[in-house]
C-alpha positions as CSV (number, residue, x, y, z in Angstrom):
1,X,-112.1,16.5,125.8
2,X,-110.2,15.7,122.7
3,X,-110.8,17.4,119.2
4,X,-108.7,15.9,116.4
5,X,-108.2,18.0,113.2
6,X,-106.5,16.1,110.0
7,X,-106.2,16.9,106.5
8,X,-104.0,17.9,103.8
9,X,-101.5,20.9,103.6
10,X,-103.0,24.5,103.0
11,X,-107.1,22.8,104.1
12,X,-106.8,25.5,106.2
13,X,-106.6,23.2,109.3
14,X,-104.1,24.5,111.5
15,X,-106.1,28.2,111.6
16,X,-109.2,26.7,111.9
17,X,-107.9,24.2,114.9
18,X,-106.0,27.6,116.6
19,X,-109.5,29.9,116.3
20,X,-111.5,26.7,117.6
21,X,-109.6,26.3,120.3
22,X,-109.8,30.1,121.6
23,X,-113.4,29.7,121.2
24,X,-113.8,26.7,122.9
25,X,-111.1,27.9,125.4
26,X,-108.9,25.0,125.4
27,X,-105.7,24.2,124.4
28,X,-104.1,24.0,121.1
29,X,-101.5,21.5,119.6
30,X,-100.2,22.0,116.5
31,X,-98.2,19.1,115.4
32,X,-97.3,19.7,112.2
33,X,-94.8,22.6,114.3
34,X,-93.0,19.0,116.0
35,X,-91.9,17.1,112.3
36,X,-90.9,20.6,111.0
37,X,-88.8,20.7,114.4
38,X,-87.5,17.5,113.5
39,X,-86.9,18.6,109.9
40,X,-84.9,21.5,110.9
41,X,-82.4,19.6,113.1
42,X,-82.0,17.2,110.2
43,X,-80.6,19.9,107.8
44,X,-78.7,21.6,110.4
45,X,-77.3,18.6,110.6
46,X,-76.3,18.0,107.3
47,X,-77.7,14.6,107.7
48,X,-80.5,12.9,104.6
49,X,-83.3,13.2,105.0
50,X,-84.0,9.7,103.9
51,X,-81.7,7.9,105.9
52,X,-83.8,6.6,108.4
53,X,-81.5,5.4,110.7
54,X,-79.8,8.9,110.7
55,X,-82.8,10.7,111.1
56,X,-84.1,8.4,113.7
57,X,-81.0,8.9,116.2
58,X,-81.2,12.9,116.0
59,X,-84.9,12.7,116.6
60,X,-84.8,10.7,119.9
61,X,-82.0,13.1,120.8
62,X,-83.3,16.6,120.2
63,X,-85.8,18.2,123.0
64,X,-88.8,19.6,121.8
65,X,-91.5,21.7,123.8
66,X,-94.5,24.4,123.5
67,X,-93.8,27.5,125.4
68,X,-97.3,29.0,124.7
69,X,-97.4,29.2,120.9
70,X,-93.1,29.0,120.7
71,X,-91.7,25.9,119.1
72,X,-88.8,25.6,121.4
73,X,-86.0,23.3,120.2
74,X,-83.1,22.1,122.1
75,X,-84.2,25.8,124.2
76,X,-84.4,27.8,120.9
77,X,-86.6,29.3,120.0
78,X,-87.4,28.7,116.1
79,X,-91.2,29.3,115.7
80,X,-90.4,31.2,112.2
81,X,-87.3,29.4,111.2
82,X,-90.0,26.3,110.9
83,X,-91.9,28.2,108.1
84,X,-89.5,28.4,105.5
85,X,-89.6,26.7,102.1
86,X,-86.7,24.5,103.1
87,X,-88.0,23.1,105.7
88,X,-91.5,22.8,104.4
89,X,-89.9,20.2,101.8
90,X,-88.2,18.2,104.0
91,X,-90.8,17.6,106.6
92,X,-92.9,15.0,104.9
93,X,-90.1,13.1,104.0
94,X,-89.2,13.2,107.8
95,X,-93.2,12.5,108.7
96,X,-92.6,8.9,107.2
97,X,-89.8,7.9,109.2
98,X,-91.8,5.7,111.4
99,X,-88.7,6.1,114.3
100,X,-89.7,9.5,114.3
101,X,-93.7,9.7,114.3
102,X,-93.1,7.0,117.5
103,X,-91.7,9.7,119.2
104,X,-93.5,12.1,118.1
105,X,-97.0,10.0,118.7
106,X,-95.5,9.3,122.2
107,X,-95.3,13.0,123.2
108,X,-98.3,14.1,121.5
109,X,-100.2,12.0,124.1
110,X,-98.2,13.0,126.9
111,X,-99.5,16.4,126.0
112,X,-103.0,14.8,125.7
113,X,-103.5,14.1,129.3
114,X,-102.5,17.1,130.5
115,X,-106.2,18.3,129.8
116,X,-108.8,19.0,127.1
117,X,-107.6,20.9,123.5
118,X,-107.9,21.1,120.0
119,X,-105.0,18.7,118.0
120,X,-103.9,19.1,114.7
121,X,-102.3,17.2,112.1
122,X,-102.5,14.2,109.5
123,X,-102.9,11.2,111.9
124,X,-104.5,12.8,115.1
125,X,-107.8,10.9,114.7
126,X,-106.8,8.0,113.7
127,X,-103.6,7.0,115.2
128,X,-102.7,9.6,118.2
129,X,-106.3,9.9,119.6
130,X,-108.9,6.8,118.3
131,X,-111.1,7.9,120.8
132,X,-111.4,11.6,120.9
133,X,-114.5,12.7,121.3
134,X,-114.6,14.7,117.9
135,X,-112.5,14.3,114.8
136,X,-112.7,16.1,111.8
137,X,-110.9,15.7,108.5
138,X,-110.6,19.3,106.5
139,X,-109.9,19.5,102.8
140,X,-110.3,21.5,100.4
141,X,-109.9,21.5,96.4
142,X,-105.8,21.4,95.1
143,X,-105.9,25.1,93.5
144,X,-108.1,26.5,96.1
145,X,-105.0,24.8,98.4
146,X,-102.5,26.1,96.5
147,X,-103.7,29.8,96.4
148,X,-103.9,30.0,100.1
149,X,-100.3,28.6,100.4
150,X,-99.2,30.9,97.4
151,X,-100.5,34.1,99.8
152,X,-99.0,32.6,103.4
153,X,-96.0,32.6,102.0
154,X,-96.2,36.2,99.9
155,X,-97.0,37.5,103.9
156,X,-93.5,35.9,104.5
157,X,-91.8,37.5,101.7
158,X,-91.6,34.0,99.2
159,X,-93.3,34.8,95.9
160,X,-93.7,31.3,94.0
161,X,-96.5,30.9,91.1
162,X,-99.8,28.8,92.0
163,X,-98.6,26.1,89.3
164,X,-95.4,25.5,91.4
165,X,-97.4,25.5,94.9
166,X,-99.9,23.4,93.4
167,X,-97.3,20.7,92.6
168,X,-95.5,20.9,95.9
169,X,-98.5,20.0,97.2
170,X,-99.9,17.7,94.8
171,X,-96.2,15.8,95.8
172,X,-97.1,16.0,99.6
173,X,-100.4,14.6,99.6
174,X,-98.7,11.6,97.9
175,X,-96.2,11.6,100.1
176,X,-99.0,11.8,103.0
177,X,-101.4,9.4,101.7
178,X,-99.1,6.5,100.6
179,X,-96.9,6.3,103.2
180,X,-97.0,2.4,105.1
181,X,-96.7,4.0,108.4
182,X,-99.8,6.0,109.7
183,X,-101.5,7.8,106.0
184,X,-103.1,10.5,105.6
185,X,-107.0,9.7,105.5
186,X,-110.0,10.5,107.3
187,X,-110.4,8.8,110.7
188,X,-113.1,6.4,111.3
189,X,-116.9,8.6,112.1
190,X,-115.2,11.8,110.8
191,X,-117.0,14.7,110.0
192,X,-115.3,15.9,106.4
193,X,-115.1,19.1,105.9
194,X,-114.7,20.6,102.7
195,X,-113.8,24.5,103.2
196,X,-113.2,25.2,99.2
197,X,-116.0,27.9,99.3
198,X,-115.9,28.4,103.0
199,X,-114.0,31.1,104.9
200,X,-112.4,30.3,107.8
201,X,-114.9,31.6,110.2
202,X,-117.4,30.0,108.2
203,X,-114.9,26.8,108.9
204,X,-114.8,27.3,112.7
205,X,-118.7,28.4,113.3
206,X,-119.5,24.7,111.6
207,X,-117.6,22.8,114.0
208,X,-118.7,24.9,117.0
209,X,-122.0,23.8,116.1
210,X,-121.6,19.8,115.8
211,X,-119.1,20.0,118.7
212,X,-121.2,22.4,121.0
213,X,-124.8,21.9,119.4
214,X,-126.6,24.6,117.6
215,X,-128.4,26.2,120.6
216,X,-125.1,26.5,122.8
217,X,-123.2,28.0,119.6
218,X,-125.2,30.4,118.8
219,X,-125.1,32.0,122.3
């Protein structure tokens, strides 16, 4: 079983899709950890970001694999160094090389077949997995986007002010949605979410129910 999980930076996807996927006891992919990968070999590299051709050769060279919830890259282990600001910027400029979300689409099935989990990102429904058997596309309202952002990254010692988050973001879903290759919107028979007044667990508990059905969640 395949559950795909799109939507926009700080939706509040990639928590949701993690907690789901301890519930349902299946695996977990978070995809947005592979472009950031990506990203982070570009400027270590010194190489722009928007030369495609440039950006295209390092990502068909670099090795990039889960070792439970590490990001390991070229056998490093850089699972934090993914998070920072720096890299943040740089990997949705990287997400529209369509060399690199090729590859990155390739492995992503690769992983698929290895058995059922819970896929996250802006194109798993509706270019990675057309056919899961669940796809949901979680959003929320810009500030209410922006505030969670603003407080991930005060937990990680980056103070920025809402108005500044808010326009990164407002930048990346542009970025996201635009793009020729593979956009940002909902896949076809979606279930959209909007978790601006939810909690997460309030988030997760929905989708139990319409994957699982009402009587099995509430077990």
């Amino acid at each position: 079983m395949i559950i795909t999980i799109d939507g926009p930076a700080g939706s509040g996807k990639s928590t949701v899709a993690k907690l789901l996927a301890e519930r349902l006891k299946v695996r977990f992919l978070d995809t947005g950890a592979m472009y950031r990968a990506i990203a982070l070999a570009v400027l270590r590299s010194a190489v722009d970001e928007s030369d495609h051709d440039a950006v295209a050769k390092i990502s068909g060279t670099v090795q990039i694999r889960f070792d439970g919830t590490k990001l390991i890259l070229n056998g490093e282990d850089v699972s934090s160094e993914i998070r920072s600001p720096d890299v943040t910027a740089v990997s949705s400029i990287i997400a529209s090389n369509p060399h690199v979300r090729n590859r990155l689409v390739a492995l992503q099935r690769e992983i698929g077949l290895q058995g059922s989990m819970v896929t996250e990102g802006r194109d798993q429904g509706t270019v990675v997995f057309p056919d899961a058997e669940h796809k949901f596309f979680v959003t929320a309202n810009l500030e209410a986007r922006a505030r969670r952002r603003q407080r991930e990254l005060a937990q990680k010692g980056v103070q920025q002010p809402v108005s500044s988050v808010m326009e990164q973001l407002r930048q990346r879903d542009e970025r996201d949605e635009t793009r020729a290759y593979a956009p940002m919107k909902p896949a076809e028979h979606a279930t959209i979410v909007d978790t601006s007044e939810l909690s997460i667990g309030e988030v997760v508990e929905l989708l139990v129910r319409r994957i699982l059905g009402d009587s099995t969640a509430a077990k």
